[in-house]
N, C-alpha and C positions, 0 to 999 in steps of 0.2 A: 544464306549467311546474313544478310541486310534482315532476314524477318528476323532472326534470332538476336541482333544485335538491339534493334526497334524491343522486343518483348523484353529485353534484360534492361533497356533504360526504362522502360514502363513499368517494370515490378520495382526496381530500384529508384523510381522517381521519388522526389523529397518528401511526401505526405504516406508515399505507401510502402518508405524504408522507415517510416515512423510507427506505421501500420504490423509491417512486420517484426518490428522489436518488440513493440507489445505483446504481440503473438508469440514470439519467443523468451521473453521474460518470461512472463506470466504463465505462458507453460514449466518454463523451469519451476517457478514457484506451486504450482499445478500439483509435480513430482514428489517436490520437499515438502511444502507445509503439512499436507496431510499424512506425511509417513514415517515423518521425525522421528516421531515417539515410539512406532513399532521399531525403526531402525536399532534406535538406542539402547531397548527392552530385547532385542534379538542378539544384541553383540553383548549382552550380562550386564548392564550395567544398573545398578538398586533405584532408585524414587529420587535419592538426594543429587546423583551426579547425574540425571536427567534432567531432573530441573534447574544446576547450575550451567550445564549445556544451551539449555534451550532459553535462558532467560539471560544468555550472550548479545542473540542479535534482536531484542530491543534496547539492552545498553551500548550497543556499537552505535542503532539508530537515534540512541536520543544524543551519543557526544560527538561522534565523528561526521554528520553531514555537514554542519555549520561551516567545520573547519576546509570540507573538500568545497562546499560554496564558494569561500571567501577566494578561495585556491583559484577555483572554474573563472568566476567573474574579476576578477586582479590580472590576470595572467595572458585571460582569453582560451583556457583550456579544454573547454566543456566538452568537447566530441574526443578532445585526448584521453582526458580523465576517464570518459565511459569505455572506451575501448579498452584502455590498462585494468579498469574493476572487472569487467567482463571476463578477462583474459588471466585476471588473477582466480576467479571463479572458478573457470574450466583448470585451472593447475591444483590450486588448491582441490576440488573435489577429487582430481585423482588421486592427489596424496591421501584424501583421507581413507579412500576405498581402499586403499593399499596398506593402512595401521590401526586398522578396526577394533583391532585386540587391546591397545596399549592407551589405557586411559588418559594419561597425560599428553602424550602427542594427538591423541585427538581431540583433546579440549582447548590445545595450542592451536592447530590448524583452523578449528571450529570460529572460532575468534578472528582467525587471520580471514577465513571465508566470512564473517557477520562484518569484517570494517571491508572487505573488498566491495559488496556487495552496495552496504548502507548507502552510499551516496547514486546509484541507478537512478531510482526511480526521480529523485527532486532533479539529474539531469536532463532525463530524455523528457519530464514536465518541460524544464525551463525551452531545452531546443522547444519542444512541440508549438507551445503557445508562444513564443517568437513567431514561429513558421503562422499562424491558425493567424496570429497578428497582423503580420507583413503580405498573406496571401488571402486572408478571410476561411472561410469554416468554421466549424466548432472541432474544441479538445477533445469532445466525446465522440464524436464521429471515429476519432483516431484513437482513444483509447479502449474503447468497444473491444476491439481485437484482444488488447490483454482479455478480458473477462472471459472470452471466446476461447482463449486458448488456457487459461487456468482450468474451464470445465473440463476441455477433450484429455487434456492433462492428465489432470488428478481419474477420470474415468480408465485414460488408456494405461496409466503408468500401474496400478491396480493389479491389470492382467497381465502385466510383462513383469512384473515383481512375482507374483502368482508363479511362476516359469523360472526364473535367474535365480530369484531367492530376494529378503528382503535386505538383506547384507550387503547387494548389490546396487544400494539405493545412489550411493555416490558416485559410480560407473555411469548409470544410467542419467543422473543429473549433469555430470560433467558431460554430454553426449550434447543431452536438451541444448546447455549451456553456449554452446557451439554456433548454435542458431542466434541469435540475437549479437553474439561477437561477429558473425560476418556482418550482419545488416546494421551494426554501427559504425561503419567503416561508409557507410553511404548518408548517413545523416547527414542535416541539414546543418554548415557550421556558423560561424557568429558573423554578423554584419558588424561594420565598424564600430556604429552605435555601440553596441551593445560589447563590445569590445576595449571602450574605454577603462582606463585603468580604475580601480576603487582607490580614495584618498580613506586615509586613515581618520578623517574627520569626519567623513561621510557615514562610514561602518558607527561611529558614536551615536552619532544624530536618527539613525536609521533604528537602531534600540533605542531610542531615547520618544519615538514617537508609539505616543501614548495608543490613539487609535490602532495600531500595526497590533503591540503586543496587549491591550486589550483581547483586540479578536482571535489572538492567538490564543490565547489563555483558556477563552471559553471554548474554542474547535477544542484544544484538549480536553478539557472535561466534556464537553458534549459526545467525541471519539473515545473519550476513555469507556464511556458504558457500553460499549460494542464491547468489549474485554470480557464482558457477559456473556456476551454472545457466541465470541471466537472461540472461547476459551472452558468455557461452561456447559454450553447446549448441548454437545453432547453427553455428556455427565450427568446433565437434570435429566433429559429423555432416558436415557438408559437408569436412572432409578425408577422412573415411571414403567419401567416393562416395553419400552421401545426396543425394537429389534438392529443389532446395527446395522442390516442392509436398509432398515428403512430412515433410521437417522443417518446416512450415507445420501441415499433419495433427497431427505429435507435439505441438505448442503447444497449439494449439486442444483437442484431447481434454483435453493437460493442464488447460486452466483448467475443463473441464467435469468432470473430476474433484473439484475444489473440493464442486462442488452441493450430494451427498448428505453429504457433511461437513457442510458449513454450515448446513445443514438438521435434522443431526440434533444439531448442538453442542450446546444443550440439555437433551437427554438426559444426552449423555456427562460434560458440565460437572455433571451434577446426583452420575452414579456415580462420577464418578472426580476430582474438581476441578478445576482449573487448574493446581496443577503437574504432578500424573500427566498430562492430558493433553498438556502442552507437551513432557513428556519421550517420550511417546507417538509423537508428530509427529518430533521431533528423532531421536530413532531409527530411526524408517524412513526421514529424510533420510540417514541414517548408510549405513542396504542400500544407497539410492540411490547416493549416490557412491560405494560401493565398484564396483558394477555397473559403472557408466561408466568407471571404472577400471579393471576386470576383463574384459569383452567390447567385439568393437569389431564385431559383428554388430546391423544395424537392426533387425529381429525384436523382440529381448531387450531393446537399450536403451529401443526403443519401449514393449512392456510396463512394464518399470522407470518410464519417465517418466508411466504412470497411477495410480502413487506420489502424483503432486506434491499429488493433494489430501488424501491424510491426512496427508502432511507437512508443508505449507506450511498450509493451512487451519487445521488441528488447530492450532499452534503458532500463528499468526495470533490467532483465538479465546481458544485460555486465555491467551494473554500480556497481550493487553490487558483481560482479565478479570479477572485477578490485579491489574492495576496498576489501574485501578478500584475494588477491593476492596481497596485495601492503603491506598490515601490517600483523605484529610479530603473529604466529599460536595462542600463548597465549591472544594475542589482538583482536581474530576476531571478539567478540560480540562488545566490546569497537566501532571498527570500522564502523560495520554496524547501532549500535545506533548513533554513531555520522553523518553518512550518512542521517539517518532516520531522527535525528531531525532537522537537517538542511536542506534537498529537503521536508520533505512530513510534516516538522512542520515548522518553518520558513517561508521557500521556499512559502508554499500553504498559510499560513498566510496572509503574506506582497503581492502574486502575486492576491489572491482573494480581498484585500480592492485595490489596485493599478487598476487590470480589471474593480471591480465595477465603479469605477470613471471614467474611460475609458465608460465602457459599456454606462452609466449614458449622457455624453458627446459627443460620438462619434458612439454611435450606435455600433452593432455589426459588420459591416465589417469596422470600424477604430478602433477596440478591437482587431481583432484578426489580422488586419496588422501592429499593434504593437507588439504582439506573436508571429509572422514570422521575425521581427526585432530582436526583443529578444533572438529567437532560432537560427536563424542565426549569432549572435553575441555569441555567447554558442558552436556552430561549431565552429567558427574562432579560439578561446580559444583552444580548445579541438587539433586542428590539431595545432596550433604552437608553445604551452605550455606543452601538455602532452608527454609523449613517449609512443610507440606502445609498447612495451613491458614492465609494471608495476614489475619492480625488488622491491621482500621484502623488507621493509626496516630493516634495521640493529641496533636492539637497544642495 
């Protein structure tokens, strides 16, 4: 009994109930991102109400994190709030798997699942690098796991979809969903510090600092040309005569590419800090799209696409590292929501309808040598605006 009790505080210990929400997240999203769109095209619905669906939860992420931030760090709520989204998660997808047929009640629930959800990931950041703060490690160590469990994810969820059906996709997510609601009931919660109330003058002064939303501005546009990526690559490969078991391959590696990045952040954050490495990542997204650009041979772009973890990871990493390090200890959920909703809501918004038209116009190598444009214009920013070293600011 004593062994069993000893293994359940050691898998639930603070860094490795961090470790497995990741792993449970990120499985969940493992499920859903890749199957949305069959989902959506299996229960009859046309091109138009697909994409007002699907283009729900980057408008949930770019308006509602800010406001759950302010929430989290005012209050002291951070581990409350995750556990309620998580728990709205697993209700909500039941409901939807349950009114498949009825368009409007799933474009309602849809919505109520894109604001449940939006504020996740800028929480369990903020716990994490509290935690990575006050005990030392790296975020990447601990967020590795998500990466890890996106891939077995989206691999297993595939073949059990293959079996249920794919109409089954919200049973099976509310199921995933499950996993990460327990193990945030064991996270790490807020030390006093960081528990102090926010003054309403503070929230002013904290948008009012020029540095902060600088750097934010250009993570957006340096993140928005992923919108290429996320959004397109399959589409440009499959006019080139790509097969989709093998643009399925190129995804998959790519997110396993992440791994040895995210593992080794750490390090690299220790030699080269957060903006060198952001600018690191942003430059080889730079090769990336010109590649995609420049050849339209599967081979090559496949190589290229084993890019995506030093440039999406890397740049992932030091961005919210920086934005961490830059605002008030009390402030750090405030901060990373406001990252979040502006690069992965906003940012992916405005860059996916902006690509579309692009794509639509200029084919895919004039898409993505506009994203080389864009991302090199996001370097420029970064090296003559930002400083190497992000000093707290002082509220």
């Amino acid at each position: 009994m004593a062994g069993k009790l000893t293994l359940s505080r050691n898998v639930f210990s603070r860094p490795w109930s961090m470790k497995l929400f990741y792993l449970g997240y990120f499985s969940a999203m493992g499920v859903y991102l890749p199957y949305l769109g069959l989902y959506l095209g299996a229960v009859g619905l046309p091109g138009t109400q697909i994409g007002l669906i699907a283009s729900m939860f980057p408008l949930a992420s770019m308006l509602m994190p800010p406001l759950w931030g302010v929430l989290s760090d005012h209050f002291g709520w951070r581990k409350q709030l995750l556990i309620a989204a998580l728990l709205a998660a697993v209700i909500t997808s039941l409901l939807i798997w349950q009114i498949t047929h009825i368009f409007v009640a799933l474009f309602i629930f849809i919505i109520v699942l894109a604001i449940a959800i939006s504020p996740t990931i800028p929480l369990a950041d903020a716990i994490t690098l509290q935690w990575v703060g006050e005990h030392g490690g790296s975020y990447g160590s601990i967020r590795v796991y998500g990466s890890l469990g996106f891939l077995i994810a989206a691999i297993v969820a595939g073949s059990i979809l293959n079996v249920i059906g794919v109409t089954s996709l919200f049973l099976l997510l509310a199921i995933v969903f499950c996993g990460p609601l327990l193990t945030s009931f064991f996270v790490p919660g807020q030390n006093k510090v960081s528990m102090a109330r926010i003054k309403g003058h503070e929230l002013v002064v904290l948008l009012r600092d020029r540095t902060l939303l600088l750097f934010i501005v250009l993570c957006m546009i340096g993140y928005g040309t992923f919108a290429a990526y996320n959004t397109f690559f399959g589409l440009y490969l499959k006019s080139l005569g790509v097969s989709t078991s093998a643009i399925g391959l190129a995804s998959g590696l790519a997110s396993l590419s992440e791994l040895p990045v995210m593992m080794l952040s750490g390090i690299l954050m220790k030699r080269l800090g957060a903006r060198w490495l952001l600018i690191i990542g942003l430059s080889v997204a730079v090769v990336r799209w010109l590649a995609y650009a420049t050849f339209t041979t599967y081979p090559i772009l496949f190589a290229f696409t084993l890019l995506h973890g030093i440039s999406f990871a890397s740049f992932y990493v030091a961005a919210i590292t920086f934005i961490d390090q830059r605002v008030p200890i009390h402030m750090r959920t405030t901060g990373q929501t406001l990252f979040y909703g502006t690069s992965f809501g906003l940012g992916t918004w405005a860059s996916t309808n902006l690509f579309g038209v692009l794509y639509e116009r200029l084919h895919g190598s004039g898409m993505y040598f506009v994203g080389a444009a864009l991302c090199t214009a996001s370097i420029v920013g970064l090296l003559l605006l930002i400083p190497r070293k992000p000093a707290r600011a002082d509220l």
